[in-house]
C-alpha positions as a Markdown table, in Angstrom:
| # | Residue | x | y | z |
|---|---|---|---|---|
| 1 | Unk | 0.0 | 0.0 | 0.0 |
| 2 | Unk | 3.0 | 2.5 | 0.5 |
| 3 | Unk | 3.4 | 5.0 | -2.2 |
| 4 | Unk | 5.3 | 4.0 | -5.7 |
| 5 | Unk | 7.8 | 6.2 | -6.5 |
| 6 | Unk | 10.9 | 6.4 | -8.6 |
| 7 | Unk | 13.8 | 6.6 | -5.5 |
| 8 | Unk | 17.3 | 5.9 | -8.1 |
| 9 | Unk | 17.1 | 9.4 | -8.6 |
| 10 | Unk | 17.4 | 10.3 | -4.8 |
| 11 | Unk | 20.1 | 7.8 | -4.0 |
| 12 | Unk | 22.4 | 9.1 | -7.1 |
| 13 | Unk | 25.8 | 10.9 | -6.2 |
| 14 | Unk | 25.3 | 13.2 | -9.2 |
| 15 | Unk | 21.4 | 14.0 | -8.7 |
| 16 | Unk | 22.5 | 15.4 | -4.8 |
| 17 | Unk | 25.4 | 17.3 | -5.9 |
| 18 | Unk | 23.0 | 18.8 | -7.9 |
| 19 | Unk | 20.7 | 19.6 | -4.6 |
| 20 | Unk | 23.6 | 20.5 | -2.2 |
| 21 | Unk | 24.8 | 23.0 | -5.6 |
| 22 | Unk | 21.0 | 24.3 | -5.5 |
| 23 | Unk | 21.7 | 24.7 | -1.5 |
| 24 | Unk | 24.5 | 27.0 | -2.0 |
| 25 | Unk | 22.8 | 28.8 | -4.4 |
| 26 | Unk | 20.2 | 29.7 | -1.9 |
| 27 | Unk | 22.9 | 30.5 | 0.7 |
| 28 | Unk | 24.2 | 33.1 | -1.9 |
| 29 | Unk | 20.9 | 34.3 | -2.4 |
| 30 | Unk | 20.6 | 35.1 | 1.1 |
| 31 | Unk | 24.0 | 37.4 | 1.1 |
| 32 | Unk | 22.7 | 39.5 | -1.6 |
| 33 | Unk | 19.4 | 40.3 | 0.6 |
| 34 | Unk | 20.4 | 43.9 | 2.2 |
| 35 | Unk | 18.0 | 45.8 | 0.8 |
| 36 | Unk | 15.6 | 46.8 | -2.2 |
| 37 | Unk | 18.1 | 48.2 | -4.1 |
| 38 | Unk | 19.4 | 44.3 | -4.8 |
| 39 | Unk | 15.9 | 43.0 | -5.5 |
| 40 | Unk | 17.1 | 42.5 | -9.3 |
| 41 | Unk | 20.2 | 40.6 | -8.3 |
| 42 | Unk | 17.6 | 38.6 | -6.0 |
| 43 | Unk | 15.4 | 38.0 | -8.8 |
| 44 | Unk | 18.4 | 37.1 | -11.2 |
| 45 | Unk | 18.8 | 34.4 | -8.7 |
| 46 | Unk | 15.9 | 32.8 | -7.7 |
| 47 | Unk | 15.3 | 32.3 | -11.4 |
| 48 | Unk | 18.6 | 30.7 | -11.4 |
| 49 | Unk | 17.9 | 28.7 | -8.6 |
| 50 | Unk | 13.9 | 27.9 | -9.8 |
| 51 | Unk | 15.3 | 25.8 | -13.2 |
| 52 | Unk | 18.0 | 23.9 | -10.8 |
| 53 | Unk | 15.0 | 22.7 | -8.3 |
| 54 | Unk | 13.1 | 22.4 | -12.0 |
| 55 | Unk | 16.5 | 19.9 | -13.3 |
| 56 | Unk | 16.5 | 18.0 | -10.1 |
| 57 | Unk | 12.8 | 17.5 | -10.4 |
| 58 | Unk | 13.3 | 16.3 | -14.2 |
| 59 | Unk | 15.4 | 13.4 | -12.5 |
| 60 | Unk | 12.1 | 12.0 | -10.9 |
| 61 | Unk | 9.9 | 11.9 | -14.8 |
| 62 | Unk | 11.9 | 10.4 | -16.1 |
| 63 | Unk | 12.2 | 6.2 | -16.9 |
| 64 | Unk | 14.8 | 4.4 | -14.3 |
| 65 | Unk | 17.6 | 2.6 | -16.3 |
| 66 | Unk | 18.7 | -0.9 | -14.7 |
| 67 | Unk | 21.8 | 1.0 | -13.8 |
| 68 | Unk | 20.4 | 3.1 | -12.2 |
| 69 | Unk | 17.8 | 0.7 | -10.5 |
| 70 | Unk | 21.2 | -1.4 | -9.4 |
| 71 | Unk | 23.0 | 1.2 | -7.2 |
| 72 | Unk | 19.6 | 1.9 | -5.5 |
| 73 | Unk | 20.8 | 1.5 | -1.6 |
| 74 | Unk | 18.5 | 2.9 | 1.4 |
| 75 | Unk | 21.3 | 4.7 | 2.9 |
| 76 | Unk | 21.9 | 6.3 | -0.2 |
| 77 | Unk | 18.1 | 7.6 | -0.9 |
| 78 | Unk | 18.6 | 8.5 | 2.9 |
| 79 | Unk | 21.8 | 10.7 | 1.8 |
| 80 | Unk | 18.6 | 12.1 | -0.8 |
| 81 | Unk | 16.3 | 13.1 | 1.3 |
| 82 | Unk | 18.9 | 14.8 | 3.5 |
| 83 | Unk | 19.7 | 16.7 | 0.8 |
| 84 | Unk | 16.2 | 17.6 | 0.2 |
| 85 | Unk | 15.7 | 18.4 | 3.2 |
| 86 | Unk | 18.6 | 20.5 | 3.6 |
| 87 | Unk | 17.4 | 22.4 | 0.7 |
| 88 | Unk | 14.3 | 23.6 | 1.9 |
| 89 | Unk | 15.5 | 24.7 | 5.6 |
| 90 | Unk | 18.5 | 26.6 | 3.6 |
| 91 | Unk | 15.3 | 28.2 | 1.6 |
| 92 | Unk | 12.8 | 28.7 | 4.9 |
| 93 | Unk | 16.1 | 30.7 | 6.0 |
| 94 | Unk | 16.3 | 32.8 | 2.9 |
| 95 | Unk | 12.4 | 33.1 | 2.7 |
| 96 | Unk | 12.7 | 34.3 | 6.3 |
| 97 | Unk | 15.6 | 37.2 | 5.2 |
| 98 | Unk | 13.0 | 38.7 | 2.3 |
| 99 | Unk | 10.2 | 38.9 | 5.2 |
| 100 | Unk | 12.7 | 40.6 | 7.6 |
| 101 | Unk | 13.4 | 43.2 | 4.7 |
| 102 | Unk | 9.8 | 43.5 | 3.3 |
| 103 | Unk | 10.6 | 41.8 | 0.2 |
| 104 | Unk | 8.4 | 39.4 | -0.1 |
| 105 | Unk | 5.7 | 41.1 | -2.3 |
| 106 | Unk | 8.4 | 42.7 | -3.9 |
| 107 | Unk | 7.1 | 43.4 | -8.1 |
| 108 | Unk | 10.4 | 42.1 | -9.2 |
| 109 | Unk | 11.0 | 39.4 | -6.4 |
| 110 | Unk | 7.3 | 37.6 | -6.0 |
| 111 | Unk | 7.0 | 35.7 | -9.2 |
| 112 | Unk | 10.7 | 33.7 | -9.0 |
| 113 | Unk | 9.8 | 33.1 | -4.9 |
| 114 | Unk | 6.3 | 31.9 | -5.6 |
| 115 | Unk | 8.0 | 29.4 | -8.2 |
| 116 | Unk | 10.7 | 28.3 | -6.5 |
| 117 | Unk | 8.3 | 27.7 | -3.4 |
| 118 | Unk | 6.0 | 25.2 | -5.5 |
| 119 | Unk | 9.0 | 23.6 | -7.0 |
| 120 | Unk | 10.5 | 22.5 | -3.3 |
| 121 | Unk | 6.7 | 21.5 | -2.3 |
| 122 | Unk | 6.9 | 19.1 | -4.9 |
| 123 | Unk | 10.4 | 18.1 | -4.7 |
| 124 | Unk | 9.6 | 17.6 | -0.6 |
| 125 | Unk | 6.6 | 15.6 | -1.1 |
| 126 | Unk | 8.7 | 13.0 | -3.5 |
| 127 | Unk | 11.2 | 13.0 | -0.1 |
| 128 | Unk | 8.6 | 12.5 | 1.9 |
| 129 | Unk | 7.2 | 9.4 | -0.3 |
| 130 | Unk | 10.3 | 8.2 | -0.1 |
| 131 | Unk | 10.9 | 8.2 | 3.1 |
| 132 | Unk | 7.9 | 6.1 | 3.8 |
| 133 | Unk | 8.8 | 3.8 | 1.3 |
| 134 | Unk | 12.1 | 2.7 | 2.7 |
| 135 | Unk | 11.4 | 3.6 | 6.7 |
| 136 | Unk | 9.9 | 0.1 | 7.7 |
| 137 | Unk | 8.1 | 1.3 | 11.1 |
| 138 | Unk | 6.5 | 4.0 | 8.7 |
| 139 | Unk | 5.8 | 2.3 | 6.4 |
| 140 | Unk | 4.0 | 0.0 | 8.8 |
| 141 | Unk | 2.0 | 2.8 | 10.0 |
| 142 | Unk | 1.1 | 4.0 | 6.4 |
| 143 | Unk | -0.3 | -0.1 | 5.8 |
| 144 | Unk | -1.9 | 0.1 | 9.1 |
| 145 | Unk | -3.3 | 3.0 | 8.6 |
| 146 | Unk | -4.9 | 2.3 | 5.0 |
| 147 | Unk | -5.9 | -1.4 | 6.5 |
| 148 | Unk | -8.2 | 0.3 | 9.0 |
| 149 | Unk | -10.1 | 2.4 | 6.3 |
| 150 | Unk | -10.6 | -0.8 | 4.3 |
| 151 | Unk | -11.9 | -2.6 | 7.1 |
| 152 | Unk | -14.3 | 0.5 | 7.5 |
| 153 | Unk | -15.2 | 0.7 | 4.5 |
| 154 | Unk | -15.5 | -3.3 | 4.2 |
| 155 | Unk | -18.1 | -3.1 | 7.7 |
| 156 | Unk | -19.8 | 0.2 | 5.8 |
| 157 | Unk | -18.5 | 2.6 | 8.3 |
| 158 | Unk | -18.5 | 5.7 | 5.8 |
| 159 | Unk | -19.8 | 8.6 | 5.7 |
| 160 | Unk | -21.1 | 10.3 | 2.4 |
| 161 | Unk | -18.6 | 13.3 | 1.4 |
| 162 | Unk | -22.0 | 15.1 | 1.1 |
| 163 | Unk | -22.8 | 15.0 | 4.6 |
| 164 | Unk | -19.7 | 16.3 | 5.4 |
| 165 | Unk | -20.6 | 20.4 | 5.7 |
């Protein structure tokens, strides 16, 4: 019952060195927040930065290789999701320095942030998938979980979405 996902892509050396590049991109991103005056350097690079999350996203459509399927290893889609994850606390930090200096809504600023922020949403749900594909207790919490709303659903323990107000 746990999700299916392609998880090669997170446990290739080349696909996090890609992430961690993407990571110090943010962190440079951050330095040039000062003020206004830089919002089109800041803009310059959250574009930048918005088709590297976009690449390492690519990694995930496309069809595993049995090379790639071979050097699969947990502790290597672990050293993924780390990277992942380190990714998006680098960018909470960085999203956190435009509030501080009142750039969030900035004209030339919004548009690259807004993107970049749906492209780590998706890239964090495929970590999180992951994760729950090669954790065993949570993935045993996942199966539980679904088991119980089959045997619900099985005894007719539902309730109609329409009632639901």
């Amino acid at each position: 019952m746990s999700p299916a996902l392609p998880v090669s892509p997170l446990a290739s050396d080349s696909w996090k060195s890609v992430a961690f590049d993407a990571v110090a991109l943010v962190y440079s991103i951050a330095g040039a927040v000062k003020s206004a005056r830089n919002a089109h350097i800041v803009s310059r690079k959250l574009w930048s930065l918005d088709r590297q999350i976009k690449e390492v996203q690519a990694v995930f459509y496309r069809p595993a290789t049995k090379e790639m399927l071979a050097n699969v290893t947990p502790e290597g889609v672990r050293g993924g999701i780390e990277a992942v994850r380190a990714l998006n606390s680098s960018f909470e930090n960085l999203h956190s320095a435009l509030r501080a200096k009142g750039l969030l809504n900035h004209t030339k600023i919004a548009a690259p942030l807004s993107s970049v922020m749906e492209s780590l949403a998706d890239l964090a749900e495929f970590a999180e998938a992951a994760d729950l594909s090669i954790d065993e207790r949570k993935r045993a919490e996942v199966d539980e979980i679904f088991d119980r709303a089959l045997e619900e659903l099985q005894r007719g323990e539902t309730v109609e979405i329409d009632c639901i107000s």
